[in-house]
N, C-alpha and C positions, 0 to 999 in steps of 0.2 A: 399280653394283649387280650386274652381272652378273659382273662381274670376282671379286667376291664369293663368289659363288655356283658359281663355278667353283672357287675357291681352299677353298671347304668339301667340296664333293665331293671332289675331287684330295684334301684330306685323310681322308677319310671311306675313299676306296678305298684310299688308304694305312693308316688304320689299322686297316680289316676283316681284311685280308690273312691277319695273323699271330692272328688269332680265327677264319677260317676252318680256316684248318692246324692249328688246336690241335683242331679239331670233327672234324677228319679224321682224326688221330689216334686219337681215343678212340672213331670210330666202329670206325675199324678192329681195334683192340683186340676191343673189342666184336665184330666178326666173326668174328673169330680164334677157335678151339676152347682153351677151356682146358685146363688138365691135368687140375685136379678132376674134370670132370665126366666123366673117361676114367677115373678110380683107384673103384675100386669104394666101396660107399656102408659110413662104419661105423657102427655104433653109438653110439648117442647117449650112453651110460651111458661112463663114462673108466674103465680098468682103474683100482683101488686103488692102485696104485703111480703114477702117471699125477696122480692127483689131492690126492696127499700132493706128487708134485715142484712140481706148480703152488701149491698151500697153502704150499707153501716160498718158491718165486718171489713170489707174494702180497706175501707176508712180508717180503721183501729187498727189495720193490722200495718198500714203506711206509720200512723202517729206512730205506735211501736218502734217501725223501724226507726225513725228520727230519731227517739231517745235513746237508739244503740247507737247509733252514732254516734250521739252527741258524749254518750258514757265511754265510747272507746275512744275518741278524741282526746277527752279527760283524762285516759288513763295513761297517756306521754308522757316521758319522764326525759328530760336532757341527755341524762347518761342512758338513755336508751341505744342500743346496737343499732335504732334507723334514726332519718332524718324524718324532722315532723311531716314533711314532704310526702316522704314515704309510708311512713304509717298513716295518713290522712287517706292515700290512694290505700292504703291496706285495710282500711276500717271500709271505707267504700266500697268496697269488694265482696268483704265478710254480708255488708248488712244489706247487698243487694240480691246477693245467694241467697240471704235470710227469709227477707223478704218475699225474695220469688218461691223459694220453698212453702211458704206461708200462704199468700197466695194461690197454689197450685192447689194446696189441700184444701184450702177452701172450698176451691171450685168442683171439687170432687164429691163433695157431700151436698 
C-alpha cells in the first residue's frame, strides 16, 4: 500500500511540473508591460475608410467560408462511414468554427 502511494506522488510531481511552468509563463507575460498600453489611447469611432476595409474583409472572409463548404460538401463519398445527412451537418459545423475563428481575428487588429 505504501509502495503505492509513493508510486502516485512520484507521478503526481511528475506530472505537476510541466502545469507549473505553463502558470509561470503566463504569469510572467502577465508582468511584462505591453506595448498597447504605451501607444496612446484612440478613438473608439474607425475612420470611414477603416470601416469600409473591414466591411470588405467581413465580406471575404463569409465568401471564404462558402467555398469550404461548398469544397467539403464535394468531398462525400457514398462509401463514406456517414450519411450525406451527416456530413452536411458536419461540414457546417467545421465552416462555422472557421469562420467565427476568422472573424474574431479580424476584429482584433
Amino acid at each position: 500500500m505504501c509502495a503505492v502511494l509513493r508510486v502516485c506522488l512520484l507521478l503526481l510531481v511528475i506530472a505537476g511540473g510541466p502545469a507549473l511552468a505553463q502558470t509561470d509563463a503566463r504569469l510572467e507575460s502577465a508582468a511584462s508591460p505591453r506595448e498597447e498600453t504605451s501607444a496612446p489611447s484612440l478613438s473608439k469611432t474607425k475612420p470611414k475608410s477603416a470601416e469600409a476595409d473591414s466591411q470588405a474583409e467581413i465580406k471575404a472572409i463569409r465568401d471564404q467560408g462558402a467555398k469550404y463548404l461548398e469544397e467539403c460538401l464535394n468531398d462525400w463519398a457514398a462509401d463514406s462511414h456517414m450519411t450525406k445527412q451527416e456530413w452536411t451537418s458536419a461540414c457546417r459545423r467545421v465552416v462555422e468554427e472557421r469562420v467565427k475563428f476568422l472573424l474574431d481575428n479580424a476584429k482584433k487588429r
